[in-house]
C-alpha positions as CSV (number, residue, x, y, z in Angstrom):
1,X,-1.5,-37.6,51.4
2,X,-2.6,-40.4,53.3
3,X,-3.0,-41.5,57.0
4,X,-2.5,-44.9,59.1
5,X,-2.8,-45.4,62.6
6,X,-1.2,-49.0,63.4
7,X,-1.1,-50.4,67.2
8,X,2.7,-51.7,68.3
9,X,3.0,-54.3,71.0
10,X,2.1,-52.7,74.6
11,X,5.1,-55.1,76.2
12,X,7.6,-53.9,73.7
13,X,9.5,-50.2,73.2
14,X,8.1,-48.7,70.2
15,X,11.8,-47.1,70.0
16,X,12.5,-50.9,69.3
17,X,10.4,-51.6,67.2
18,X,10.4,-48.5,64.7
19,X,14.5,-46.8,65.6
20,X,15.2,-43.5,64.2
21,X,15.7,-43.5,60.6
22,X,17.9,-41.1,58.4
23,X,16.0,-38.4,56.7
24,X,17.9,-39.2,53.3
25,X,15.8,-42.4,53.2
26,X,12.4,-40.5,52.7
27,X,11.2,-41.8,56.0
28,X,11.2,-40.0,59.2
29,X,10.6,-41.0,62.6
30,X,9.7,-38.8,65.8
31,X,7.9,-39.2,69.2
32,X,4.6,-37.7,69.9
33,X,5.5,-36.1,73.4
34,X,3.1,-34.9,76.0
35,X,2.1,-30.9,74.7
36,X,-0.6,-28.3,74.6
37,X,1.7,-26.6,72.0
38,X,2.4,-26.6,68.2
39,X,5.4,-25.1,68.4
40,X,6.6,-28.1,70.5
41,X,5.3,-30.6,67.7
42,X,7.5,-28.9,65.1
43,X,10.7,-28.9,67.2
44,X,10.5,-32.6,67.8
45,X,10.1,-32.9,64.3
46,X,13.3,-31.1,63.4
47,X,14.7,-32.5,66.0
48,X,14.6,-36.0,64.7
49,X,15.8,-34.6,61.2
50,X,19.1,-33.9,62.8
51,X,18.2,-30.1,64.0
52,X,19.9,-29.1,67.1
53,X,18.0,-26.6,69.0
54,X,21.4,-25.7,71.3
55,X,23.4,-23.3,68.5
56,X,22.9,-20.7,66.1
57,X,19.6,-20.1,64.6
58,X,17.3,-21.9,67.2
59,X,14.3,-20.6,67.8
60,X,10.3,-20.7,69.5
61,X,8.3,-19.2,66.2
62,X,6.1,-21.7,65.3
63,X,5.1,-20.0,62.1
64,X,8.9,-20.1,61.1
65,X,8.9,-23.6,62.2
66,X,6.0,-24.5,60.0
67,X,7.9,-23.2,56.7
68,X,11.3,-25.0,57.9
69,X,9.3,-28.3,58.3
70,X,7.6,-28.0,54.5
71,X,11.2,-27.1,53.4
72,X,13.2,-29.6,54.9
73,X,10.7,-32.6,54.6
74,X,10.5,-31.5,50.9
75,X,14.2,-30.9,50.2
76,X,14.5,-34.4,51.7
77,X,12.0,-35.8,49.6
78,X,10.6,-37.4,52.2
79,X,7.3,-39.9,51.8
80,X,6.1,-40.9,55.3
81,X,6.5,-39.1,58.7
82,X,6.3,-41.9,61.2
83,X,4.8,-40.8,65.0
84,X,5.8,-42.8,67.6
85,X,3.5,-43.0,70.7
86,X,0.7,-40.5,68.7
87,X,-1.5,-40.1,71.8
88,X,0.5,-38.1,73.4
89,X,-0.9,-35.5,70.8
90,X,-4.2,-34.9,73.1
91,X,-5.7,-32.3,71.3
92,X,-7.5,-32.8,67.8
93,X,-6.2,-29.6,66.6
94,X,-2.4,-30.6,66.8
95,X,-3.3,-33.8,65.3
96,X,-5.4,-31.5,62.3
97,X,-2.1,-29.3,61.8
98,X,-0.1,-32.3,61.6
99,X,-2.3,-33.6,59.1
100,X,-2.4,-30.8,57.2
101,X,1.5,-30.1,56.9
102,X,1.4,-33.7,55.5
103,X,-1.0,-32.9,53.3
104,X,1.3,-29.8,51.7
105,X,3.7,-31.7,51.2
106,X,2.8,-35.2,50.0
107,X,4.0,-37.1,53.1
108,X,2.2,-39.9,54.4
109,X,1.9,-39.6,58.2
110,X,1.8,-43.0,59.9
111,X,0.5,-42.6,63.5
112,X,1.5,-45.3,66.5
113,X,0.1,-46.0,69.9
114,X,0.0,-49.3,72.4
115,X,-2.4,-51.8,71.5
116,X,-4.2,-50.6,75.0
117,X,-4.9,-47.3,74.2
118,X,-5.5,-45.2,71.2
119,X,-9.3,-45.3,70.8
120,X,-9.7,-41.1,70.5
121,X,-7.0,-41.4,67.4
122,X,-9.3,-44.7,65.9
123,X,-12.4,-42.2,65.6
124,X,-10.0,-39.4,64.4
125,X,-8.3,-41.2,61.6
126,X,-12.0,-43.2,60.1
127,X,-13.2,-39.7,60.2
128,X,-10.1,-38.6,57.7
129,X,-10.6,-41.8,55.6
130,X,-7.2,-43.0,56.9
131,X,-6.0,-47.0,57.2
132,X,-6.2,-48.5,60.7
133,X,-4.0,-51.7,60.7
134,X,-4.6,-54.8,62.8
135,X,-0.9,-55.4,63.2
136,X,2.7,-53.6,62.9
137,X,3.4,-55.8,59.5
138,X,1.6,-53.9,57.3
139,X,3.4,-50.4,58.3
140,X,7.2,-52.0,58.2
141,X,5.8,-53.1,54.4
142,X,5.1,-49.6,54.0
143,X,8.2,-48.0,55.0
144,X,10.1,-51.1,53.2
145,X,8.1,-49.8,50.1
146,X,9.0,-46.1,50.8
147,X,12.8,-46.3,51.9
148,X,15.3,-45.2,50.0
149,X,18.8,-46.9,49.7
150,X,20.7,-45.1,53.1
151,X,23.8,-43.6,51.8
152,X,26.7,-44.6,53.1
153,X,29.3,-41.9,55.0
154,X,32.6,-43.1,54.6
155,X,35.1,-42.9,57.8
156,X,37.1,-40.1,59.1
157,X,39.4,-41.8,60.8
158,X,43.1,-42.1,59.6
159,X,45.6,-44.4,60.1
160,X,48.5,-44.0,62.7
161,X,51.0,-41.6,61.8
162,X,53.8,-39.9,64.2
163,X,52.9,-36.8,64.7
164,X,55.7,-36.1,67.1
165,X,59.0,-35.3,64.7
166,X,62.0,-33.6,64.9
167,X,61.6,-29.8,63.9
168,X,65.1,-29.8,61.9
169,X,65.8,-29.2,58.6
170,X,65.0,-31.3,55.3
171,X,69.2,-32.4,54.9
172,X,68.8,-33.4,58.5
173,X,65.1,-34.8,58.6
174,X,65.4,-38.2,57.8
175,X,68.1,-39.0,59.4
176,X,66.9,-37.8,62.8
177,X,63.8,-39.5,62.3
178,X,66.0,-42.6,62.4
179,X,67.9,-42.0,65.2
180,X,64.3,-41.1,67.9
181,X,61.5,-43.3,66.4
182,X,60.9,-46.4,67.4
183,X,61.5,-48.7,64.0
184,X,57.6,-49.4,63.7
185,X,56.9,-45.9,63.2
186,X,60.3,-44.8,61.4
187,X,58.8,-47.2,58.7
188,X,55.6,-45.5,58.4
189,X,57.2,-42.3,57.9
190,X,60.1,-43.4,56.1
191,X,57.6,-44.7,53.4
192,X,55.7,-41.6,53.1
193,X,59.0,-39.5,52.3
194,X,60.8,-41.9,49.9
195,X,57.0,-41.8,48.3
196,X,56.8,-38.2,48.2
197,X,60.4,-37.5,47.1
198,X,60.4,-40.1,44.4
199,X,57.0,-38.2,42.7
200,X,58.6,-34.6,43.7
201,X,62.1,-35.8,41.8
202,X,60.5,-36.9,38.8
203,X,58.2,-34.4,38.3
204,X,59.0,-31.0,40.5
205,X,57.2,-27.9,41.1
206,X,57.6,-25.5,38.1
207,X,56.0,-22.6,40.3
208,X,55.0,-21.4,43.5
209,X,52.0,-21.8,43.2
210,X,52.3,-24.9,41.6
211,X,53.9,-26.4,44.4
212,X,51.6,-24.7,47.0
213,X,48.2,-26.6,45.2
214,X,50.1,-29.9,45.2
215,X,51.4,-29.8,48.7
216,X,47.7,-28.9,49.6
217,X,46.2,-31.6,47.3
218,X,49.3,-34.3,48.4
219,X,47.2,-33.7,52.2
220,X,44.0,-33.8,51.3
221,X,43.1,-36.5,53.3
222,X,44.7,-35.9,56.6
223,X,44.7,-33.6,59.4
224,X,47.8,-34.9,60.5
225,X,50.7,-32.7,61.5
226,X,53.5,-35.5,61.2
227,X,52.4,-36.6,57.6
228,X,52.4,-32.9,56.4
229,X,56.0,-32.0,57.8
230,X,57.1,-35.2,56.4
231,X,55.8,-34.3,52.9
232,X,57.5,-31.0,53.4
233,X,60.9,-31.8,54.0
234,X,60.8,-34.6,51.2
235,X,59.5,-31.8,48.9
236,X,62.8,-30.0,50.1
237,X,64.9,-32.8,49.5
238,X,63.8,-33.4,46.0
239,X,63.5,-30.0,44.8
240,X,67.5,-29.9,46.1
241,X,68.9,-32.4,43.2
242,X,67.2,-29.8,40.7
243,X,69.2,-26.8,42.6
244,X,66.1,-25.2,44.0
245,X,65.2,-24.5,47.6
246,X,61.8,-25.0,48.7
247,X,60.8,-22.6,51.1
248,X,57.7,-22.9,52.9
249,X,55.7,-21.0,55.6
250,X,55.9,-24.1,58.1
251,X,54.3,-22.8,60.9
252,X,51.0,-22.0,59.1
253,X,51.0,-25.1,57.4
254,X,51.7,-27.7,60.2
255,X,48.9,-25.4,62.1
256,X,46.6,-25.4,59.3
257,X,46.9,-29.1,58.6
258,X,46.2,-30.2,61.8
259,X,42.7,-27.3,62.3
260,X,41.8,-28.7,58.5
261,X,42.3,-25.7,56.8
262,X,44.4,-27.1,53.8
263,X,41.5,-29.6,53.2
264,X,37.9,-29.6,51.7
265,X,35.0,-30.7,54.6
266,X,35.1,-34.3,54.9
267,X,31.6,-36.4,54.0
268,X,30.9,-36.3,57.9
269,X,31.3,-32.9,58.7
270,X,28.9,-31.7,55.5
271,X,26.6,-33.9,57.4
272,X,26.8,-32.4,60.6
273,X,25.5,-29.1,58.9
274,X,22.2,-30.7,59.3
275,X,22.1,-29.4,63.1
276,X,21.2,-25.8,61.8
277,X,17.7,-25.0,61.8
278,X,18.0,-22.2,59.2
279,X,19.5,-23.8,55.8
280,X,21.2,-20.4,55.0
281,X,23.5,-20.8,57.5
282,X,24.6,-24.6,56.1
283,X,24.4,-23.2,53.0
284,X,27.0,-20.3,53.7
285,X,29.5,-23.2,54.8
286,X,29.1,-25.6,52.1
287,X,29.6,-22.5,49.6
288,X,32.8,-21.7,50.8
289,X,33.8,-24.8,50.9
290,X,33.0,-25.5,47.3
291,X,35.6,-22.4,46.5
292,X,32.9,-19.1,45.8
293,X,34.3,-16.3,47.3
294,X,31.8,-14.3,49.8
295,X,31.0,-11.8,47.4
296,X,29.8,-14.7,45.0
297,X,28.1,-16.5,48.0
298,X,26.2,-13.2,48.9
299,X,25.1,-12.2,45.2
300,X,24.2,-15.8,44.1
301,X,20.9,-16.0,42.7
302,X,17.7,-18.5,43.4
303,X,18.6,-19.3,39.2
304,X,21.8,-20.0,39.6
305,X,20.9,-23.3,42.1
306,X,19.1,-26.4,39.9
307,X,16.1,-28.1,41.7
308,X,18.3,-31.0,42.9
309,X,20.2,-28.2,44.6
310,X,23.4,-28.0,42.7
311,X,24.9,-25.3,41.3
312,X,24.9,-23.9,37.3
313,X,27.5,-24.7,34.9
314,X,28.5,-20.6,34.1
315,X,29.8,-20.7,38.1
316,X,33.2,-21.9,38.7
317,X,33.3,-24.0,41.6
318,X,34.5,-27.3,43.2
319,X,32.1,-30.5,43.2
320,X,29.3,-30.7,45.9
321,X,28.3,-33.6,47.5
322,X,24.4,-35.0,47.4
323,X,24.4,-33.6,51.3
324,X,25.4,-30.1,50.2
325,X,23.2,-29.9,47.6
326,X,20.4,-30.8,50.2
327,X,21.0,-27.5,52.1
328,X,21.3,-25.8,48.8
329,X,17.7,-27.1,47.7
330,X,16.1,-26.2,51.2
331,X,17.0,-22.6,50.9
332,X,15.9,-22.5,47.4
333,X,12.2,-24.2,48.6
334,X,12.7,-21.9,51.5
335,X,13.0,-18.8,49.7
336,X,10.4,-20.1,47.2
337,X,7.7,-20.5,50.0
338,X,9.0,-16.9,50.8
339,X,7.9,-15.4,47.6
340,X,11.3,-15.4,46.1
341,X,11.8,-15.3,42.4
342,X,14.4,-16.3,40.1
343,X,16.4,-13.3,40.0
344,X,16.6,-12.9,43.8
345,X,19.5,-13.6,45.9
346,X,19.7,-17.0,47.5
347,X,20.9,-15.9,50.8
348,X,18.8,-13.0,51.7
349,X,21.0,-11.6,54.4
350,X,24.3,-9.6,54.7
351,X,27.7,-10.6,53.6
352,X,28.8,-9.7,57.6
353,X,25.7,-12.2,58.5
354,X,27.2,-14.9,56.0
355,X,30.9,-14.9,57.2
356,X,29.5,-14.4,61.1
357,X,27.9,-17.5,60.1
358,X,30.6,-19.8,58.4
359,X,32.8,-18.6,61.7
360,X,30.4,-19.7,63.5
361,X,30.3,-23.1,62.7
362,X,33.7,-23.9,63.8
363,X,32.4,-23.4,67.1
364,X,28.7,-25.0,66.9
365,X,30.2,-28.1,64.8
366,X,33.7,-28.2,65.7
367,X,34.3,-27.6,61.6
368,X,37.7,-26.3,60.5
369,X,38.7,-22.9,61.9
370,X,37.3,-19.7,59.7
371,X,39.5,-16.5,60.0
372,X,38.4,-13.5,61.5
373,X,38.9,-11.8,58.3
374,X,38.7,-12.7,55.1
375,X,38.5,-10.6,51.9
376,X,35.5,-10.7,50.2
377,X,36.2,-11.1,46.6
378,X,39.1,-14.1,47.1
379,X,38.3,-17.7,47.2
380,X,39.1,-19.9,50.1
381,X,41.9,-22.0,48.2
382,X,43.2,-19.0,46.9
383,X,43.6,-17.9,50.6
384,X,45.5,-21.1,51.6
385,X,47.9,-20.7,48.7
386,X,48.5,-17.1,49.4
387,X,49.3,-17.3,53.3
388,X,51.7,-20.8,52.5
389,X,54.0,-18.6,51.6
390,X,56.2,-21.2,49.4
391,X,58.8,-19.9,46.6
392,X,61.4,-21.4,45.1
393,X,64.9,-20.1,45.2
394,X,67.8,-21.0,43.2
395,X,70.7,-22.3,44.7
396,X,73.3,-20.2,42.9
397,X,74.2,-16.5,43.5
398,X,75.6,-14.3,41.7
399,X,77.3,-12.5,45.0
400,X,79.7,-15.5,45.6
401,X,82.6,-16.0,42.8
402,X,82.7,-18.6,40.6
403,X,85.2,-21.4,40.9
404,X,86.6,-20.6,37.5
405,X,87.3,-17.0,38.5
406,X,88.7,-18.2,41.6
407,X,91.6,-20.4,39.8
408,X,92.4,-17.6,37.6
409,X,93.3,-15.2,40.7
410,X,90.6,-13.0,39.9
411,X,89.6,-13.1,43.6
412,X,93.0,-13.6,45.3
């Protein structure tokens, strides 16, 4: 661990000059504000790792703090802890606890002040051997050295789609469609279902829940209400010309669609799980979401989770994305620091805890809505499936005669 102490331009903001960075670079950056408290230090600090202090799992322990701090910075990989305006840190002793956190964890802490000020923090860094610079140059060629590639979140936003459409049935759906949308957006949905019916036709569902996964997996982009009705009544229209009926529980769909339910978290909601200041509770979200059941989530061991935070090859589970794994490594440093050992549970808390938790953040994070009450030992997909209620039903019935019977008099 090294230190630095670099003066920034008096006349200038130092928010200008050094902005928040992401954490996933290695580098972060926080304020030195005005405090007689550790505690305080620590919250800024997680604060400006993407910790909000307003929901579930906020606290005032500083002890607790100190342990989340050596965990996230490390999970992160982090290399430099950048302090903006570093006299605000009057006393020596927050400045010495800093210093050693940094130290723990092989960060470099880079300390900033105005050019006018900041003679206390010369003495304090020459007596830690630290690098005073003349100029701000030499600590953006630092941090250019340190940074890490920032990864890209792709959009959430979708393209336009009605979501207003007729509530008819599939012979009638198109047609209606025609008749009450303007022609701009009748050819939006129009190419959808000729889309959907022309895959449906050529290759239908052989099963329920063959056709419940591909339905789901057809709208796994989109929380869109319109584009999932439309996929359902093409469905129906295709599975027709092969003499089945689609049936489908379209209520719960068209509601589940448009709350996300159908759909895995999207790149910028797995990010917003950074606002918890306990991992566990990320982690309990971003398990689900990768299809464990609750009983697997609250029985999964520290072994069971690789040091970049991914999960082992003997469990069955859907791809996790570098974010998920992050929350997945903290706990495991967490737990580590905590005297965990291989064969003890990742999630040290109770299964009523863990799905408190993942209801929770539909609330905290606006994240697709979790039921009140879900069985234990079934999977989330497995859920969805279940509760679309689709079946296939053949169009024939052996309770109406046939035509041949009814030109032979049979029925007369």
């Amino acid at each position: 661990m090294t230190i630095s102490l670099t003066p920034l331009p008096s006349r200038v903001s130092a928010k200008s000059v050094l902005p928040n960075t992401d954490p996933a670079t290695g580098i972060i950056t926080t304020t030195g504000r005005p405090t007689r408290h550790d505690w305080a230090v620590g919250q800024t600090i997680l604060a400006d790792m993407g910790v909000r202090l307003d929901i579930a799992g906020a606290g005032r322990n500083h002890g607790e703090d100190l342990e989340l701090l050596a965990a996230w910075l490390t999970a992160h990989h982090a290399t430099m802890l950048v302090v903006r305006h570093a006299t605000n840190l009057h006393s020596h002793e927050l400045l010495d606890n800093l210093a050693l956190l940094c130290e723990g964890v092989g960060v470099h802490l880079a300390l900033t002040c105005d050019d006018t000020v900041g003679h206390t923090l010369v003495d304090w860094v020459g007596e830690r051997s630290g690098v005073i610079d003349t100029n701000i140059g030499a600590l953006l060629q630092r941090m250019n050295e340190a940074a890490r590639p920032q990864p890209s979140i792709t959009d959430d936003d979708e393209p336009h789609f009605p979501d207003f459409l007729p509530r008819v049935d599939f012979y009638l759906f198109r047609s209606r469609c025609r008749d009450l949308l303007t022609p701009s957006d009748f050819a939006v949905v129009d190419d959808l279902y000729c889309n959907v019916f022309r895959q449906v036709r050529a290759h239908p569902y052989i099963s329920s829940e063959n056709a419940s996964e591909r339905l789901s997996d057809g709208l796994r982009d989109t929380n869109s209400p319109g584009r999932a009705l439309t996929h359902v009544r093409a469905a129906q229209a295709a599975m027709f010309t092969h003499g089945l009926l689609l049936k489908v529980n379209l209520d719960f769909f068209l509601n589940g669609v448009a709350d996300g339910e159908h759909r895995r978290l999207t790149p910028g909601q797995i990010r917003s799980l950074r606002a918890y200041r306990q991992p566990w509770r990320s982690c309990a979200v971003v398990l689900r979401d990768a299809d464990l059941t609750n009983e697997q989530i609250r029985t999964l061991r520290m072994d069971q989770v690789t040091d970049d935070g991914d999960l082992t090859a003997d469990l069955n589970h859907l791809p996790l994305t570098s974010d998920a794994r992050l929350f997945l490594r903290c706990q495991r440093i967490l737990r580590t620091i905590h005297g965990a050992t291989d064969s003890d549970p990742l999630l040290d808390t109770a299964a009523s805890r863990i799905q408190a938790a993942q209801r929770r953040s539909s609330t905290d994070l606006n994240l697709p809505r979790v039921p009140t009450r879900e069985p234990n030992t079934t999977s989330r997909k497995h859920r969805w499936n279940y509760d679309l209620g689709t079946s296939l039903l053949p169009l024939t019935t052996q309770h109406l005669p046939s035509p041949e019977s009814i030109r032979n008099g049979a029925h007369a």
